[in-house]
C-alpha positions in Angstrom: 150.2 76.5 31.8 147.5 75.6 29.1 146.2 72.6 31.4 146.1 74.4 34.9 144.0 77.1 33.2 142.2 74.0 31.9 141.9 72.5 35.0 140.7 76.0 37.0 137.6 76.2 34.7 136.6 72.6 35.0 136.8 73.2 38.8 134.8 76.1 38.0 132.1 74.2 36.2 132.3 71.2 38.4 131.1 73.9 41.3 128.4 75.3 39.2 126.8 72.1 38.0 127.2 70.8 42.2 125.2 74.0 43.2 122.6 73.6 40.5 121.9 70.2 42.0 122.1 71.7 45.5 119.2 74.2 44.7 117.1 71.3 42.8 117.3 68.8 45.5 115.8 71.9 48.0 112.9 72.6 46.1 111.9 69.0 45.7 112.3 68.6 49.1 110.7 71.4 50.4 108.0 71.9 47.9 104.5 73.5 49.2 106.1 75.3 52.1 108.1 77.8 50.2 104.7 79.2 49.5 103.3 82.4 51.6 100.9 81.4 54.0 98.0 83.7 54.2 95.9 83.3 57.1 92.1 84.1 56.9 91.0 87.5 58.6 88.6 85.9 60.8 91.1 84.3 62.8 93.2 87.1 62.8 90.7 88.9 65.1 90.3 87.0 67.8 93.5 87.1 68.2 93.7 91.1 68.0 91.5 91.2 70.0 93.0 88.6 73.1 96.4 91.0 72.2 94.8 94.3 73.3 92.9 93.0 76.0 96.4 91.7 77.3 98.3 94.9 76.9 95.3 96.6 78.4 94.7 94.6 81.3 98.7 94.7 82.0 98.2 98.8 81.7 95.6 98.3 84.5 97.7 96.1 86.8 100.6 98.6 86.5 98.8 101.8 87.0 96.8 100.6 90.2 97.6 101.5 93.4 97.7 99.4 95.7 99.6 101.3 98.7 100.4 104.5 99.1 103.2 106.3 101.1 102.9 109.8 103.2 106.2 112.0 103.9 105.5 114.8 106.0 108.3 117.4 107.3 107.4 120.8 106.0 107.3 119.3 102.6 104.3 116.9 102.4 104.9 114.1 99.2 102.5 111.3 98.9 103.6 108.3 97.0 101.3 105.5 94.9 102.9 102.5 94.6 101.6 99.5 92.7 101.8 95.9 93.1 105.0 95.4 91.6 106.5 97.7 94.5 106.8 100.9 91.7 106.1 104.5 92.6 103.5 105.5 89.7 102.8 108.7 91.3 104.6 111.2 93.1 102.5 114.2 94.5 103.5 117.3 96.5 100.9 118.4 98.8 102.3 121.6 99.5 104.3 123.7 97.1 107.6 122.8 98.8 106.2 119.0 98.5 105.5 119.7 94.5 109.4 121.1 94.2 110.9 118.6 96.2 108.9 115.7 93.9 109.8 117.7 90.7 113.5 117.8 91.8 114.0 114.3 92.7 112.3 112.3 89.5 110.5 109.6 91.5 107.7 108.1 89.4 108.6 104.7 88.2 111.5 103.9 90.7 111.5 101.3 93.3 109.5 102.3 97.0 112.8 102.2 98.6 114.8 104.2 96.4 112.0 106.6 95.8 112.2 106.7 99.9 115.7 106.8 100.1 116.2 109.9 97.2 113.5 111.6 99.6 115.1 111.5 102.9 119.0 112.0 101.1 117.6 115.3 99.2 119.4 118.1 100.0 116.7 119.8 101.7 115.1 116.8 103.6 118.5 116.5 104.9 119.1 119.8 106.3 115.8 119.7 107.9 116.2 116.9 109.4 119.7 118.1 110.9 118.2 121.0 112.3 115.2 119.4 114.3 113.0 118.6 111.9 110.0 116.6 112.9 109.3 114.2 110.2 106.5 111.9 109.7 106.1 108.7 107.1 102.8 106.6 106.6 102.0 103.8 105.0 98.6 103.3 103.8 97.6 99.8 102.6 95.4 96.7 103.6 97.8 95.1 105.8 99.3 92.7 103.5 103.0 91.3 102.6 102.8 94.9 100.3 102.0 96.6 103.5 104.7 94.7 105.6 107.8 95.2 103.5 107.2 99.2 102.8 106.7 99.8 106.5 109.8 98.0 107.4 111.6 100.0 104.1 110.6 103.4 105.6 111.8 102.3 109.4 115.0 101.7 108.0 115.2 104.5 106.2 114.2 106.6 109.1 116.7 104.8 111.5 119.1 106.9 112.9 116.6 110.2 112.4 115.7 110.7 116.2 112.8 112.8 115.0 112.2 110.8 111.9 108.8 108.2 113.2 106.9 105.2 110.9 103.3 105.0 111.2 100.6 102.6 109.2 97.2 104.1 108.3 94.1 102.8 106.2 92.6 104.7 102.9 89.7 106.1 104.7 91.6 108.3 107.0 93.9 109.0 103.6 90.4 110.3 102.1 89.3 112.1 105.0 92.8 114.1 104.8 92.7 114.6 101.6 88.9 116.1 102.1 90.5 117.9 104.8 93.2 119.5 102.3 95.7 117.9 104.5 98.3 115.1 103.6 98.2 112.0 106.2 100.8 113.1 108.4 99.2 116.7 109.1 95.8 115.2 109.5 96.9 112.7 112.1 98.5 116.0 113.9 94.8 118.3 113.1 92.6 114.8 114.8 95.3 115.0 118.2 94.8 118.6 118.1 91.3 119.0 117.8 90.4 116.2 121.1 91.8 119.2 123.4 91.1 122.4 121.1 87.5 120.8 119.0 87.4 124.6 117.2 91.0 124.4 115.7 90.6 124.0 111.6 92.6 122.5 108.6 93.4 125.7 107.4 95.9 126.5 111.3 97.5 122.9 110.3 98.3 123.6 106.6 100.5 126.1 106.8 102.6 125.0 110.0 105.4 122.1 109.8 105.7 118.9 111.9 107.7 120.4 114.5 105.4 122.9 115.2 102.6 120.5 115.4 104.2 118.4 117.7 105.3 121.1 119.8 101.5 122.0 119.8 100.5 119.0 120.5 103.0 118.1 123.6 102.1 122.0 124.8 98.3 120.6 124.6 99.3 116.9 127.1 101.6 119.1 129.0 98.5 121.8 129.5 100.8 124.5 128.8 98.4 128.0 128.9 98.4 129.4 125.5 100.0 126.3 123.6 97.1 124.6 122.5 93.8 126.8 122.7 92.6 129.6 120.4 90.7 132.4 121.7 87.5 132.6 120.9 87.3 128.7 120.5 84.6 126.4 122.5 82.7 124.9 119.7 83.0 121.4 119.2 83.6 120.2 115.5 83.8 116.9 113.6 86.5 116.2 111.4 87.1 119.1 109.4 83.6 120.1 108.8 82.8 123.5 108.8 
């Protein structure tokens, strides 16, 4: 018994004195790097400063539009979308168009969910069931960008008889948005106006895309009643006054 107790504690030591050696042969061989490095200030700026430009110039990238989508139905919701294909802002244009965006949670989602949540909403839906007229625009520069969130809103539409895909440019988007009106309605208002020039923003904002079209076809068709306004005859630009 006395010599296996013996024999544990030289084990023991034996262990001890082979870690000791361990921790000696370490140090030698990695003497002068188990010192803290301190790097000098000035060169700590530059880089700062290359950091922030980098996280700022990615916040720029993000956060610019570079297309933007209409929806017009009696809601109107503009969508910006940026260059990685993200809605970074969702606007309602009407206050049905502010609930319907507030309801759905759109910002930072992908165009073609953002589109799909849109048309799938409970009340997009039932509008569209019930005759709806519904109108979607894309605004860009006719890129790639352009190309795939036209062909993302046609298929989205498809099977929507009244649902219809349009492209438009960021000077009629301003001139709408001068107007008061969102794209859709304004393309409606510049239709209307050719055959009744003294109709104004203020008639279009209030009425839905049905009863624009159904304005507008009563206007072709030259249906008395459908299209003029009594009392109108003079001739106006645009929307100015």
């Amino acid at each position: 018994m006395n010599n296996r107790i013996k024999e544990a504690f030289d084990s023991v030591h034996a262990e001890e004195s082979l870690k000791e050696k361990t921790r000696s042969f370490l140090a030698e061989k990695t003497a002068g790097h188990s010192k803290r490095t301190v790097v000098p200030f000035r060169k700590l700026v530059p880089a700062a400063a290359c950091l922030l430009l980098f996280l700022a110039g990615g916040h720029w990238l993000y956060f610019t539009p570079t297309a933007s989508i209409s929806i017009d139905i009696n809601p109107s919701v503009e969508l910006d979308i940026n260059r990685f294909d993200r809605v970074i802002s969702a606007e309602g244009l009407n206050d049905d168009g502010e609930k319907l965006t507030e309801s759905l949670q759109l910002t930072f989602t992908g165009y073609s969910e953002a589109l799909t949540r849109i048309l799938e909403s409970e009340q997009i839906s039932s509008l569209l069931s019930d005759n709806a007229q519904l109108s979607i625009t894309v605004i860009g520069s006719g890129d790639a960008q352009s190309a795939r969130l036209l062909s993302a809103a046609e298929t989205c539409a498809a099977g929507h008889e009244n649902a219809h895909c349009y492209t438009g440019n960021y000077q009629e988007l301003e001139a709408a948005h001068q107007c008061g009106l969102s794209y859709g309605k304004y393309r409606a208002f510049l239709q209307l106006q050719e055959a009744d020039p003294d109709i104004t923003p203020e008639e279009i904002q209030g009425m839905t895309m049905r009863e624009l079209q159904d304005r507008i076809d009563g206007c072709s068709q030259q249906v008395p009643d459908s299209c003029q306004t009594p009392g109108h005859g003079h001739h106006r630009n645009g929307c100015s006054p």
